[in-house]
C-alpha positions in Angstrom: 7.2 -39.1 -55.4 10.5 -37.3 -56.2 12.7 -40.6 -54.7 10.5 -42.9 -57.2 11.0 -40.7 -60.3 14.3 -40.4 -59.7 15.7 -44.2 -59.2 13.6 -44.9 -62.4 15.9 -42.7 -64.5 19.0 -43.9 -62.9 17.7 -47.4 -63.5 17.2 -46.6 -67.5 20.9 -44.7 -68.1 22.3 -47.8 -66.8 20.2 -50.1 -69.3 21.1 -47.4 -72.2 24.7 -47.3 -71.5 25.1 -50.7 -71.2 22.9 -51.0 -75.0 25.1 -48.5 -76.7 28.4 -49.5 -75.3 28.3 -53.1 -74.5 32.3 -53.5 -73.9 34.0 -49.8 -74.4 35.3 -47.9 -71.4 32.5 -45.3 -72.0 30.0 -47.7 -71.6 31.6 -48.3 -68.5 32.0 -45.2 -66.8 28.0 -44.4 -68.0 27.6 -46.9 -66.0 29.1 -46.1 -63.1 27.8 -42.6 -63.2 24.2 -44.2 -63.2 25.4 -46.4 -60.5 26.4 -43.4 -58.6 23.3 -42.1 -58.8 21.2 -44.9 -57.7 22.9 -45.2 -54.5 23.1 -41.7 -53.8 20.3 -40.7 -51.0 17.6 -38.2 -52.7 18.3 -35.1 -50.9 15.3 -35.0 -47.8 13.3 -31.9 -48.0 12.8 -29.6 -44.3 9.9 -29.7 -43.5 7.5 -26.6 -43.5 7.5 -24.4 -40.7 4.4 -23.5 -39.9 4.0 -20.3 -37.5 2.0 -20.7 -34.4 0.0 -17.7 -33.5 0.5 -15.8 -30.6 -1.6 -15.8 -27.6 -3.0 -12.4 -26.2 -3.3 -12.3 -22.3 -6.8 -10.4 -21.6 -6.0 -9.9 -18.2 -3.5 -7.7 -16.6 -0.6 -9.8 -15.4 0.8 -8.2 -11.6 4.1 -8.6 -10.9 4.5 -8.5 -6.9 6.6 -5.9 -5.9 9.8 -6.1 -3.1 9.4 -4.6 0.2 12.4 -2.3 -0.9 10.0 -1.1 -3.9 6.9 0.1 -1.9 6.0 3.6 -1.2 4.4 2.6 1.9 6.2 4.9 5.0 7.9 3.3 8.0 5.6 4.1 11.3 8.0 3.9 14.2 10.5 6.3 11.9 8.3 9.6 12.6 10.2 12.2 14.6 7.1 13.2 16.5 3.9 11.4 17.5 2.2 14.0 16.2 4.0 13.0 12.2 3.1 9.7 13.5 -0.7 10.4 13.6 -0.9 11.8 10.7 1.1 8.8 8.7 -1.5 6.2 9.9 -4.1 5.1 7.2 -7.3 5.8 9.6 -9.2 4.5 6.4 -8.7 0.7 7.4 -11.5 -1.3 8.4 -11.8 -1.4 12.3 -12.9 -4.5 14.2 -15.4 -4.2 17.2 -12.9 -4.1 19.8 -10.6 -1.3 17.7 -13.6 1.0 17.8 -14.4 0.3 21.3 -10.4 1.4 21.9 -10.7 4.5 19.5 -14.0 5.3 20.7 -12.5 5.6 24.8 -9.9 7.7 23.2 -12.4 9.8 21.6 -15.2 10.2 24.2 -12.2 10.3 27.3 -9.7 12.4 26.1 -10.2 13.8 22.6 -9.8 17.2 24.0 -6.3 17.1 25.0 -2.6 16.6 23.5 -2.2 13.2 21.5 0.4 12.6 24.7 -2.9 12.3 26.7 -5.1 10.3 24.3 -2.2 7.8 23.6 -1.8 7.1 27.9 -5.4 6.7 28.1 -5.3 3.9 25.1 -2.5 2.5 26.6 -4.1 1.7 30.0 -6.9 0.0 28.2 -4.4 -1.7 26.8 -2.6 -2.6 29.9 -5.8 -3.6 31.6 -6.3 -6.7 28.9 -3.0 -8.1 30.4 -3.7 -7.9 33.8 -5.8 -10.8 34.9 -8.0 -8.4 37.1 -9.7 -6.6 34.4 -11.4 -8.2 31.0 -9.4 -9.8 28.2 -10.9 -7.5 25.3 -10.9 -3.6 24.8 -14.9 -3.9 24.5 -14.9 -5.8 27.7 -12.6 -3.0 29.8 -14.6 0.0 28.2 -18.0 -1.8 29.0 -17.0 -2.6 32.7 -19.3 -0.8 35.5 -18.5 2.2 37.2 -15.3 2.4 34.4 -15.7 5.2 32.2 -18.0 7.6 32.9 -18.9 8.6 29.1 -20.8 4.8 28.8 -24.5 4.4 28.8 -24.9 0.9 30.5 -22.7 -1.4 28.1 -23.8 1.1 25.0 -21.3 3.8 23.9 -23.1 7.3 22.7 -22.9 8.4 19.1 -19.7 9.3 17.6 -19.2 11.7 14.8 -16.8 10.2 12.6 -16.5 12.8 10.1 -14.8 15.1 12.8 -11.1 15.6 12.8 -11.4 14.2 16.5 -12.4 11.0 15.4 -9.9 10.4 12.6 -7.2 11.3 15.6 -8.8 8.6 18.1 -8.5 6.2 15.6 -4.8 7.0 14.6 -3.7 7.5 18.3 -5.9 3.7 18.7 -3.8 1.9 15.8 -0.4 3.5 17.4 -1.3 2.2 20.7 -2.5 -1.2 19.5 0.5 -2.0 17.4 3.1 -0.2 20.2 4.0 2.2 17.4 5.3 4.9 20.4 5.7 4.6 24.2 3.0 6.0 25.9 4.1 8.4 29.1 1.2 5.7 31.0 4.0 3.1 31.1 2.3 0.4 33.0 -0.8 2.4 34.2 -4.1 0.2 34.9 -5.7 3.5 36.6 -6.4 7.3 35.9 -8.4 9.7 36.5 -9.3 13.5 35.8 -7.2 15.9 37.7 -10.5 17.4 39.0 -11.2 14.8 41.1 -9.9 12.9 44.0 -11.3 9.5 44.4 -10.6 7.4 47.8 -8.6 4.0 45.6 -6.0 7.1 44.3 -4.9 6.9 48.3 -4.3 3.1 47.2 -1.9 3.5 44.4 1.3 4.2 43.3 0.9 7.3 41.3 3.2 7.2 37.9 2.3 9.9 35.4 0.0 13.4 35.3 -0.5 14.0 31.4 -2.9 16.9 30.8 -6.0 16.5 32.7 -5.7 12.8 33.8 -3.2 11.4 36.3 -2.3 7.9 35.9 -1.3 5.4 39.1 -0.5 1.4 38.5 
């Protein structure tokens, strides 16, 4: 609206000068000045700005942190297995086999130094490799004429509240994930110091921890 107006004026000074001073040099340079004006560009206006409006986020955006940034503690630096047991989180959900590993260690050897309840994991452990035994801690703990604690393939009642229990589970985890060496080495075989079963004749005897004594 503003070019339109404006040309329009510019158009009637030129008509005005050229009325009032047909053939004097003011008439001419009225004339020009109008001229000027018609071929000047009207200026452009910006155009408005209009603000956008700024989003909220409802939900709580989580940046993932770095491995350098975590608390967490490193396992396998604990100066004793004892610092060990206590770093592991026995709050993590166990799978069948895990409980049947932590539940050996609890019924076989809860009673005696976590050196003895780690070699007794271990050769449960050991005896999944070894093509003479079953592939899966249930399987080895279940085996006939194995562990003595067993009821047929059932394991008794376990009071998992005890402080006994959280260390089975600890010294389990350690074993499982070969956190610390075990004292059992290679052991497939043990038994309680008490005893003196004919197949011990058989073996090669590598370890006495506590009350068990461990042959491969």
């Amino acid at each position: 609206m503003r070019r339109k107006t404006t040309t329009i004026a510019a158009i009637a000074a030129v008509a005005f000068a050229t009325t009032l001073f047909p053939s004097g040099r003011n008439a001419a340079v009225l004339a020009q000045a109008a001229s000027d004006q018609l071929s000047t560009p009207a200026p452009v206006e910006a155009p408005e700005l209009v603000p956008q409006p700024i989003e909220f986020v409802s939900q709580e955006v989580v940046q993932p942190l770095g491995l350098e940034t975590r608390d967490a503690p490193v396992l396998t630096e604990a100066g004793s297995l004892s610092e060990l047991v206590g770093m592991v989180d026995t709050a993590e959900p166990m799978d069948a086999d895990m409980r049947c590993l932590a539940g050996a260690v609890y019924f076989e050897a809860r009673g005696e130094a976590l050196a003895g309840q780690l070699a007794v994991a271990q050769v449960i452990i050991n005896r999944t490799e070894d093509g003479r035994f079953p592939r899966s801690y249930c399987g080895v703990v279940a085996q006939p004429g194995q562990f003595s604690f067993m009821r047929g393939r059932n394991m008794p009642h376990i009071s998992e509240g005890s402080a006994a229990w959280t260390r089975a589970v600890a010294v389990a985890q350690i074993a499982h994930k070969g956190l610390w060496e075990a004292q059992a080495g290679n052991a497939v075989f043990f038994h309680a110091r008490y005893v003196r079963p004919g197949w011990s004749q058989t073996k090669t005897r590598l370890a006495q921890i506590d009350t068990h004594i461990f042959y491969r």
